[in-house]
DOLUM-456481 format. One record per residue: residue in one letter; x negated, y, z of N, C-alpha, C in turn. Coordinates in steps of 0.2 Angstrom, whole numbers, plus 5000, padded with zeros to 4 digits. Example, Ala and Ser with C-alpha at 12.3 -4.5 7.8 and 13.67 -1.06 7.14 Angstrom:
residues 2
a493449725039493849785039493449845039 s493649895035493249955036493650005039 
This chain:
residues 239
x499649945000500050005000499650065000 x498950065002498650125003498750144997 x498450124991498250164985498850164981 x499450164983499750194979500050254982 x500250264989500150304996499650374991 x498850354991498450384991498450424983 x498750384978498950434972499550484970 x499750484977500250544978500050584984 x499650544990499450604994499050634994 x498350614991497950644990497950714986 x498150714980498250784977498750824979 x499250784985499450844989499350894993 x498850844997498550855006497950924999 x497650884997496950934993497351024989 x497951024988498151064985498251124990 x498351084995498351155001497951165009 x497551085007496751095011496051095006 x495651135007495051135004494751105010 x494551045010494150995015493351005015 x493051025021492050995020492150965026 x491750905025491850855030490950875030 x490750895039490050885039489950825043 x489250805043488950745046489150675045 x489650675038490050625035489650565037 x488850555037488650465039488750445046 x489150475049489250445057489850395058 x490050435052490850365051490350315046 x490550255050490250205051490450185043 x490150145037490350125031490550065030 x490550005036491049965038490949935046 x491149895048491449875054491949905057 x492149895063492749925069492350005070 x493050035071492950095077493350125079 x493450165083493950195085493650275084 x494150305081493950385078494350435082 x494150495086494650515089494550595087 x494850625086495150695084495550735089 x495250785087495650835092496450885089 x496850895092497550875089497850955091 x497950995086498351045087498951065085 x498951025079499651035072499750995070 x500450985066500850935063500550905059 x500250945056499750945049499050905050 x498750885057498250855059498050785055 x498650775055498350675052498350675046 x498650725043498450725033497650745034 x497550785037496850815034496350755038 x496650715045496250695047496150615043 x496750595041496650535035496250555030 x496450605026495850625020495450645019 x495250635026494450645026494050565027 x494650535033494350445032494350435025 x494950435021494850405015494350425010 x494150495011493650505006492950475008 x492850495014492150435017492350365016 x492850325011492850275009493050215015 x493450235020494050215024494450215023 x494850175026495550165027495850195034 x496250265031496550285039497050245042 x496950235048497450185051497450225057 x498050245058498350275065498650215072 x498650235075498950215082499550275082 x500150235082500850275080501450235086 x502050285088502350265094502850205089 x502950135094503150065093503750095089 x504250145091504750165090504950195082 x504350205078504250215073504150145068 x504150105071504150045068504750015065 x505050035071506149995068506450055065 x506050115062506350135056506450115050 x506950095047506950055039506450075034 x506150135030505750155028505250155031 x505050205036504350205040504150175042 x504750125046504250065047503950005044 x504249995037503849965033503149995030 x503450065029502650095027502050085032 x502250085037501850085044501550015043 x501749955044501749875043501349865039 x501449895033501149865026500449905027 x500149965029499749995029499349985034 x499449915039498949915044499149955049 x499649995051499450055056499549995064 x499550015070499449995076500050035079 x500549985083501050015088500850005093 x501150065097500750075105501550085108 x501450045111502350035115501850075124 x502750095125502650135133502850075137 x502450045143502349985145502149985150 x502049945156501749955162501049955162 x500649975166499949965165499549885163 x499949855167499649775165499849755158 x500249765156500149745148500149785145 x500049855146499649895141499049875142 x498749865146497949825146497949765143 x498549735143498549665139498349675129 x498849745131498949745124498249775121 x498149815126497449845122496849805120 x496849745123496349685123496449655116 x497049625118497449615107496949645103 x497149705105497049775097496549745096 x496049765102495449785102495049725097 x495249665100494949605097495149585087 x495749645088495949625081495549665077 x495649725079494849765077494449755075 x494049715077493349675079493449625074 x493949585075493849525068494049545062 x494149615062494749615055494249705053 x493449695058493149755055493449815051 x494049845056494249885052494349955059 x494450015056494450065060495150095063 x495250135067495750185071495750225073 x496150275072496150345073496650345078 x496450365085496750385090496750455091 x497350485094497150555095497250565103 x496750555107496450545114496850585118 x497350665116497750715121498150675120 x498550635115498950605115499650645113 x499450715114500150735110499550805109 x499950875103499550935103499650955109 x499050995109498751025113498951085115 x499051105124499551145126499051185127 x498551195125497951245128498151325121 x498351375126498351445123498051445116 x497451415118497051445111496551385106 x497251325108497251285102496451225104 x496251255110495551195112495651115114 x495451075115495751025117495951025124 x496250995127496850985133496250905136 x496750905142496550855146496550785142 x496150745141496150685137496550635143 x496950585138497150505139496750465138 x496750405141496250335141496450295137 x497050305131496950245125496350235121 x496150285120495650265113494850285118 x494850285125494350255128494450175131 x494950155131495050075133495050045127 x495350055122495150015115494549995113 x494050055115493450075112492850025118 x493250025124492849985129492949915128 x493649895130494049815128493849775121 x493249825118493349775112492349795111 x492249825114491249865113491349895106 x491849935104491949965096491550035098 x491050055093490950125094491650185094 x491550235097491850265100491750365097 x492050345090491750425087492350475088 x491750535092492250605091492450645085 x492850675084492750695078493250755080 x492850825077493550885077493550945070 x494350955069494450995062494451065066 x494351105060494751165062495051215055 x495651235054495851275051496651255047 x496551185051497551155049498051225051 x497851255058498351295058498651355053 x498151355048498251415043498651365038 x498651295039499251285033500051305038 x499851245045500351215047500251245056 x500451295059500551325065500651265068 x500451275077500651215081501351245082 x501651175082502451185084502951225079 x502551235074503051245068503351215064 x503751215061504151185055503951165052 x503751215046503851255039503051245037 x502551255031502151245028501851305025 x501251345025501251395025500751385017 x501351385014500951385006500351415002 x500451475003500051555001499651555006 x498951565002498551544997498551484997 x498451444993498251394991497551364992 x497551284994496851274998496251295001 x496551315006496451355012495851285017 x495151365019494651295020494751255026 x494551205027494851155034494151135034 x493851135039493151135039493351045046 x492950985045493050915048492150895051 x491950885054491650875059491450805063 x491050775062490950685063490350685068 x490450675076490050675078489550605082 x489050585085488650535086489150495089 x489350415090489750395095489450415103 x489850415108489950435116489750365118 x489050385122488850305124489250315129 x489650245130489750205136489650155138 x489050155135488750075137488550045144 x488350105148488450105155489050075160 x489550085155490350065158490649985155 x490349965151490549915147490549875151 x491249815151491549805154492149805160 x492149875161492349905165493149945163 x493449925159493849965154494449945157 x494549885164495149895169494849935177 x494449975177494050005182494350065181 x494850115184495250195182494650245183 x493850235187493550265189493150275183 x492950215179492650185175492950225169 x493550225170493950245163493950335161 x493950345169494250425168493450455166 x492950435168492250455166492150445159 x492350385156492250395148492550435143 x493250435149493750475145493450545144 x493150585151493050665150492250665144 x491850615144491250605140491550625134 x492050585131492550585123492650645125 x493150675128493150755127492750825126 x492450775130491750845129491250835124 x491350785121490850775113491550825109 x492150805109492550825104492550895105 x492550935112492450995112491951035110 x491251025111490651025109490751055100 x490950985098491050985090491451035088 x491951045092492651105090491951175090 x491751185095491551245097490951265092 x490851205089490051225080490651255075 x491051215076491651245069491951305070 x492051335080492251385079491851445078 x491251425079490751465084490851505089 x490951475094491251515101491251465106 x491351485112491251415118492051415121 x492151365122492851335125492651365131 x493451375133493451395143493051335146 x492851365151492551315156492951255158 x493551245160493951215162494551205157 x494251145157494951095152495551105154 x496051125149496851145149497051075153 x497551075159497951025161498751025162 x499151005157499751025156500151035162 x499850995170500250985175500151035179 x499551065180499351135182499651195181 x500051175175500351225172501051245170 x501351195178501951185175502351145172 x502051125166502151075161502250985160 x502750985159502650895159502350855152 x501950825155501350785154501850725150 x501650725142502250675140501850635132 x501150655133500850615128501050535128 x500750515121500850445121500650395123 x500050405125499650365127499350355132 x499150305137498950285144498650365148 x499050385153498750435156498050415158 
């Protein structure tokens, strides 16, 4: 399904992103990994897929289960490889992440998790407090664990907007591929929550890092926490 998917979206996604992907040789050119991105806009995972597929991957998402048992997308989803993440108690979210994790590994193929778990409630669009899915997957199976951040989606597609901001026409979107986040200190440890939340903030702070080359500017000192803020905490993924 990808490549016929890919000769309709690609000249779409291109017509209104002008992509430069730096450091492109860190995404691995085969085996497992877990790719994680920082998440502002609607428009995130077009640009964030077509930049996998152009480094000659196949983008596969980590998408909510509930999307599956829809007639159309969820066949698109099935047929594409994509990974359902069901809302679950802790122990067989752990069960499940051992699954994936394995199927990854045998089936040497990659995933794109997006770690806030939903966009980012941070004012000025920086990444927010990370979840510990795409650091348990990345543990539960020893996958390399790469950060990666975009910036410039929001001149297509505002966070929490609707509508598509056509005018001008590919508009640049500057993509970012950084070294993996050694955890090798932690490995086996990916049911340890101590264990977890340490690898989790290392993943943030590479992806932040990388955000702040593309903006050229430094992120606040302290990572946005939607709960500090009033806000409920309602990402997809393992707090």
């Amino acid at each position: 399904m990808f490549w016929p998917l890919a000769l309709i979206a690609v000249p779409l996604i291109s017509l209104l992103a002008k992509l430069q992907v730096t450091d492109r040789e860190k995404l691995p050119r085969e085996g497992a990994f877990v790719l994680a991105p920082n998440h502002y806009s609607e428009f995130d995972p077009l640009v964030v897929a077509l930049a996998v597929w152009k480094l000659g991957r196949l983008p596969r998402f980590m998408a909510k289960e509930s999307l599956f048992r829809l007639p159309v997308l969820g066949w698109v989803l099935r047929s594409t490889g994509m990974i359902p993440v069901a809302r679950s108690s802790s122990r067989t979210a752990a069960a499940e992440t051992i699954a994936q994790s394995r199927a990854l590994v045998e089936a040497g193929r990659g995933v794109i998790v997006y770690p806030e778990g939903s966009l980012t409630r941070d004012p000025e669009l920086w990444p927010m407090r990370g979840k510990s899915g795409a650091v348990r997957l990345a543990m539960a199976g020893d996958i390399p664990l790469i950060p990666m951040a975009q910036w410039g989606t929001q001149e297509i597609m505002g966070r929490y907007e609707k509508g598509l901001k056509l005018w001008p026409l590919r508009k640049p979107v500057q993509v970012i591929i950084g070294d993996p986040v050694d955890i090798s200190d932690l490995a086996g440890k990916e049911h340890d929550q101590a264990a977890v939340t340490v690898a989790t903030e290392r993943l943030m702070v590479a992806i932040t890092e990388l955000l702040e080359r593309l903006r050229s500017e430094q992120a606040p000192a302290k990572r946005w926490n939607p709960t500090d803020h009033g806000q409920r905490d309602t990402g997809r993924l393992d707090s």
